[in-house]
N, C-alpha and C positions, 0 to 999 in steps of 0.2 A: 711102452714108450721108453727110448733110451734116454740117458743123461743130454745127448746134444738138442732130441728135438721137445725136450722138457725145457731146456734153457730159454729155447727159440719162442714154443707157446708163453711161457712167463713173461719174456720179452711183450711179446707182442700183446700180452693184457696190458701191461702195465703201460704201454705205448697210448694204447688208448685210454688209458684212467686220466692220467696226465694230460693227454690232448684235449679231454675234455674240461679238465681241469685248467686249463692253461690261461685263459682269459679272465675268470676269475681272481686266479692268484696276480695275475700281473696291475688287479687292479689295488690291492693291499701294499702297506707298509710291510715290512719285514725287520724294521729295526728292533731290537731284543724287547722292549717293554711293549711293544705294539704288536710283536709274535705271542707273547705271553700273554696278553688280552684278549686275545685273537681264538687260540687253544685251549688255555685255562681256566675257560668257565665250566665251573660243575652242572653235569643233568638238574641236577635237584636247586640250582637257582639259575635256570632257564637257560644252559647253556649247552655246549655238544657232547656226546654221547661220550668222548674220551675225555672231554675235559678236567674230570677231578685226576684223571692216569697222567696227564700231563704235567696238572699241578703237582703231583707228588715226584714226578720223574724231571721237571725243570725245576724244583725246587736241591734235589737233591744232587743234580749236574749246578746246577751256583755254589752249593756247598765243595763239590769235587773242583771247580775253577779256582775255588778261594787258592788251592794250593798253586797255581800256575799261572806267572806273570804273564797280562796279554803280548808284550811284547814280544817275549819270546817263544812262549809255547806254541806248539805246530797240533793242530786236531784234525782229526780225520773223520769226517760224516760219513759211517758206513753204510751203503744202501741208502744214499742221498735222496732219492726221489727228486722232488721238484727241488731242494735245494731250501725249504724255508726256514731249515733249522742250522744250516750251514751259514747262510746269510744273515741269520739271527745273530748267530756265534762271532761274524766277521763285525757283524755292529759295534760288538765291545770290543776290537780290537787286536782279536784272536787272526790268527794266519791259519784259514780252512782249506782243507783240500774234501773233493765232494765224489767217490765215486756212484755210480751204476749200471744195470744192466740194459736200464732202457735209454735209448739215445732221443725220445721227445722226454723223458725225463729231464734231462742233463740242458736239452736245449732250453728247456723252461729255466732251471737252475743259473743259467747262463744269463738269461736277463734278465732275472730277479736283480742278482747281482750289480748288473749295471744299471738296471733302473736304481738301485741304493748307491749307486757311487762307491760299488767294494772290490771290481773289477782288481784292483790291485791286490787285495785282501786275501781272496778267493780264487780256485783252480777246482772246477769240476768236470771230472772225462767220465766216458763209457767205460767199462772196466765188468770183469766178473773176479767174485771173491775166490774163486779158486786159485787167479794167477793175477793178484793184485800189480800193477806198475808204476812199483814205488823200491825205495830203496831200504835195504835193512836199516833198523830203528830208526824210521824215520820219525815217527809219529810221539808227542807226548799223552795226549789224549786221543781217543776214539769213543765215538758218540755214534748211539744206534738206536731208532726208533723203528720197530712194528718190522722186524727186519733178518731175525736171525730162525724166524719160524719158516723163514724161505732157505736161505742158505747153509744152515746146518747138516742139511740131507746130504749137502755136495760133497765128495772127500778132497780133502788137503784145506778144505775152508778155516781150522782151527790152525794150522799151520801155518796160513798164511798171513792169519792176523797176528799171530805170534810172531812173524819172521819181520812183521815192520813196524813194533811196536819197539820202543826206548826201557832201557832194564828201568823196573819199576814204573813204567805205564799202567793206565788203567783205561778199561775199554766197559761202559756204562750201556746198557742196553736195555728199553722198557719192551716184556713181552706180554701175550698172552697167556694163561697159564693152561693145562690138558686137566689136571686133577682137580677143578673146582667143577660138585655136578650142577649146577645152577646154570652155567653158563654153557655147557651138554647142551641142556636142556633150554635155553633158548634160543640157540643157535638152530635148533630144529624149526623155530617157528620165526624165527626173524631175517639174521644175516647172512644171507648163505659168503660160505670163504672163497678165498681166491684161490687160484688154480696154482697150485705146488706150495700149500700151506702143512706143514709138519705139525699136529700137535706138540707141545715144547711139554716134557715132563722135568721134574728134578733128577732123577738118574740123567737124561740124555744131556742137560745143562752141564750136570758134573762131568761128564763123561769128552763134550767137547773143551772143558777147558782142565783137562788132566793135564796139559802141557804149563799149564799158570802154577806161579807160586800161591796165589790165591781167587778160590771162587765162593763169593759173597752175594747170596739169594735172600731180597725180603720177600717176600709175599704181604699182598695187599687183597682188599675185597672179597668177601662170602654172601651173605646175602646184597649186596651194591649191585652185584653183576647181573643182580632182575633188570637194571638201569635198563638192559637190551629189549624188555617186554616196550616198553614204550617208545622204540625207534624203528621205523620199516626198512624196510630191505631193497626197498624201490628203486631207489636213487644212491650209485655205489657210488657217483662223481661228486655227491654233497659231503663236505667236512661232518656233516655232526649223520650221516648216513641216513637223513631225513627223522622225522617227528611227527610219529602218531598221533591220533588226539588222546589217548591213555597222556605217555608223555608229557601234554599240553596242560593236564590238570592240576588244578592245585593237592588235591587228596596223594596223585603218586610221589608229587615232590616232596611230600611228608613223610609217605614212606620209605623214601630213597635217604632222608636225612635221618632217617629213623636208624636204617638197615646201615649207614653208615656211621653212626654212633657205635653199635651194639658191633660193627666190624671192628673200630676202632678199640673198643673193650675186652674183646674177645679175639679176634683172627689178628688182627694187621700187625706184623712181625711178630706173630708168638705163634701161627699155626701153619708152618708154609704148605703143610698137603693141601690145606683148603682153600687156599689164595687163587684165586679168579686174575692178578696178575702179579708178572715180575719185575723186580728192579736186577738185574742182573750186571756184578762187577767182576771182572775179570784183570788181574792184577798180575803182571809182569813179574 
């Protein structure tokens, strides 16, 4: 398969994730404390399968804003999807621009915003990361969720974010990680990936942001990333990717708070080969 009709099929999953995702989402708030309730409940006190990655990745973009008046700072949601982290960011006051490559993505993104009354706030277009359309340094921030395991494969993609980023920008991005074998190993029996998913290792991380004065990897979760044993694979269109009844019990949520103590004691920013995921900074 070449690069264009690899674009085309990506496109075209992601058309229908979002479509079917679309009615749901339009029935949700999006304003930044009703995004964060919404995303950041942990597995282990009954919430969605990514929700402790979120808490730790919207915890640590609050910390990165502290530096950047909303008035004036300009953020770029890269790989915007439906837009609800764009429109979150527009809540407080922030000037988001939202690309992607699926256009029912973008249309959903489109009236999130104007359901929230951000229409002015907010600019979200079709767009791919290889020839972004924007202007050099435009950007103070750039904000990327679940997003660079797609586009890293494409060439000039590191390029480009570099070419619209503002000297001393930072481009914040939560991934999945390739070197935690836990999560190997549930992926086998749980969620199958999406179609043009790159395993993300720490060479290949380093490797796309050689053109940065600085690239800052935590690694999070080792044994956490069992989380996946108790979520099925059924339903791709559901936020938390559905819920076994393993999941539903009180015994795993014990061991999920357990496995994530003993992460926090041991892996979580002290062992990044074993990190199940990334915080990824990329600094201008």
């Amino acid at each position: 398969m070449d690069e264009g009709q690899q674009l085309e099929q990506e496109r075209q999953e992601h058309n229908t994730l979002y479509g079917k995702q679309r009615d749901r989402l339009l029935e949700q708030s999006f304003a930044w404390q009703q995004f964060y309730n919404l995303v950041a409940r942990p597995p282990h006190l009954g919430g969605t399968l990514y929700g402790q990655d979120h808490h730790l990745f919207l915890g640590r973009l609050r910390e990165i804003l502290a530096n950047y008046p909303a008035g004036e700072a300009r953020i770029l949601d890269y790989g915007c999807g439906t837009g609800a982290l764009g429109v979150a960011l527009a809540s407080l006051g922030y000037q988001v621009t939202g690309f992607d490559l699926s256009d029912e993505g973008i249309a959903v993104a489109q009236r999130l915003a104007a359901q929230q009354g951000l229409v002015a706030k907010t600019e979200f277009v079709v767009a791919n990361a290889q020839a972004l359309p924007f202007d050099d340094q435009s950007f103070d921030l750039v904000v990327g969720k679940a997003v660079l395991h797609h586009t890293i494969k494409y060439p000039g993609t590191a390029e480009e974010l570099h070419r619209i980023m503002k000297p001393r920008a930072c481009a914040v991005f939560l991934e999945g990680a390739a070197s935690n074998p836990l999560i190997a190993l549930a992926r086998r029996f749980t969620i199958q990936e999406e179609l043009g998913d790159v395993p993300l290792t720490i060479k290949r991380v380093q490797a796309f942001g050689q053109n940065f004065s600085e690239v800052k990897m935590d690694g999070y979760f080792f044994l956490y990333m069992l989380k996946r044993l108790g979520y099925y694979s059924s339903d791709e269109t559901l936020p938390d990717r559905g819920q076994n009844s393993i999941g539903k019990t009180t015994l795993f949520r014990q061991f999920l708070r357990m496995a994530l103590a003993l992460d926090n004691a041991l892996v979580n920013k002290k062992v990044l080969s074993l990190a199940g995921r990334y915080i990824i900074e990329l600094w201008k």
